[in-house]
C-alpha positions as CSV (number, residue, x, y, z in Angstrom):
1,X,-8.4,33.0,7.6
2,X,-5.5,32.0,10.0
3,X,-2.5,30.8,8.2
4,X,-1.8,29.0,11.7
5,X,-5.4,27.2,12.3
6,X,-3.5,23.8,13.8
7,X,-7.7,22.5,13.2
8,X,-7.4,23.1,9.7
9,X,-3.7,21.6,9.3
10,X,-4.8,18.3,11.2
11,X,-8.3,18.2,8.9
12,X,-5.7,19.0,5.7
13,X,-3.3,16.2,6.8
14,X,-6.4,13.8,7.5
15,X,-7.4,14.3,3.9
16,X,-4.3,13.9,2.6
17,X,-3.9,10.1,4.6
18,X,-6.8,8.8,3.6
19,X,-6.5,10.4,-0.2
20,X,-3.1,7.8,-0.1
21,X,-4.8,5.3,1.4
22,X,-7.6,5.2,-1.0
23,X,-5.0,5.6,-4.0
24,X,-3.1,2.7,-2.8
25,X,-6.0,0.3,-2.5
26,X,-7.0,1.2,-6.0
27,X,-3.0,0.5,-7.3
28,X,-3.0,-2.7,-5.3
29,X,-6.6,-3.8,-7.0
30,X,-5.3,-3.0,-10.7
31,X,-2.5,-5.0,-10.0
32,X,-4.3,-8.0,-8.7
33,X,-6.4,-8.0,-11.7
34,X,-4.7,-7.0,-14.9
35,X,-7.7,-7.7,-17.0
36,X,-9.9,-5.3,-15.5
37,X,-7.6,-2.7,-17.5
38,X,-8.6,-1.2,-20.7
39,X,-7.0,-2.6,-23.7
40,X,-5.4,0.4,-25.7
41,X,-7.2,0.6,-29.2
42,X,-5.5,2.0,-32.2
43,X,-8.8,3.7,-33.3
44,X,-7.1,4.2,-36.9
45,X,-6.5,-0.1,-37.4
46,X,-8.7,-1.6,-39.9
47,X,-10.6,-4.7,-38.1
48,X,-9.0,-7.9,-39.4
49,X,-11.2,-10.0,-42.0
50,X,-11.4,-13.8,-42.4
């Protein structure tokens, strides 16, 4: 292996772009829709009775 392979630095810095881009997109969607994330649960709190 070649620590100076200027193929495998331009395939690592690919990855790495599209690894933000991805991330991003998934920010930018929990952020449109709040209510598509999990409510916390306290597993421990008794369920209320009426």
């Amino acid at each position: 292996m070649v620590k100076d392979d200027p193929e495998r630095a331009a395939r690592l810095a690919e990855a790495l772009r599209a690894n933000l881009r991805r991330r991003k997109a998934q920010s930018r969607a929990q952020e449109a829709h709040p209510a598509a994330q999990p409510l916390a649960v306290d597993p421990k709190a008794a369920p209320s009775q009426s």
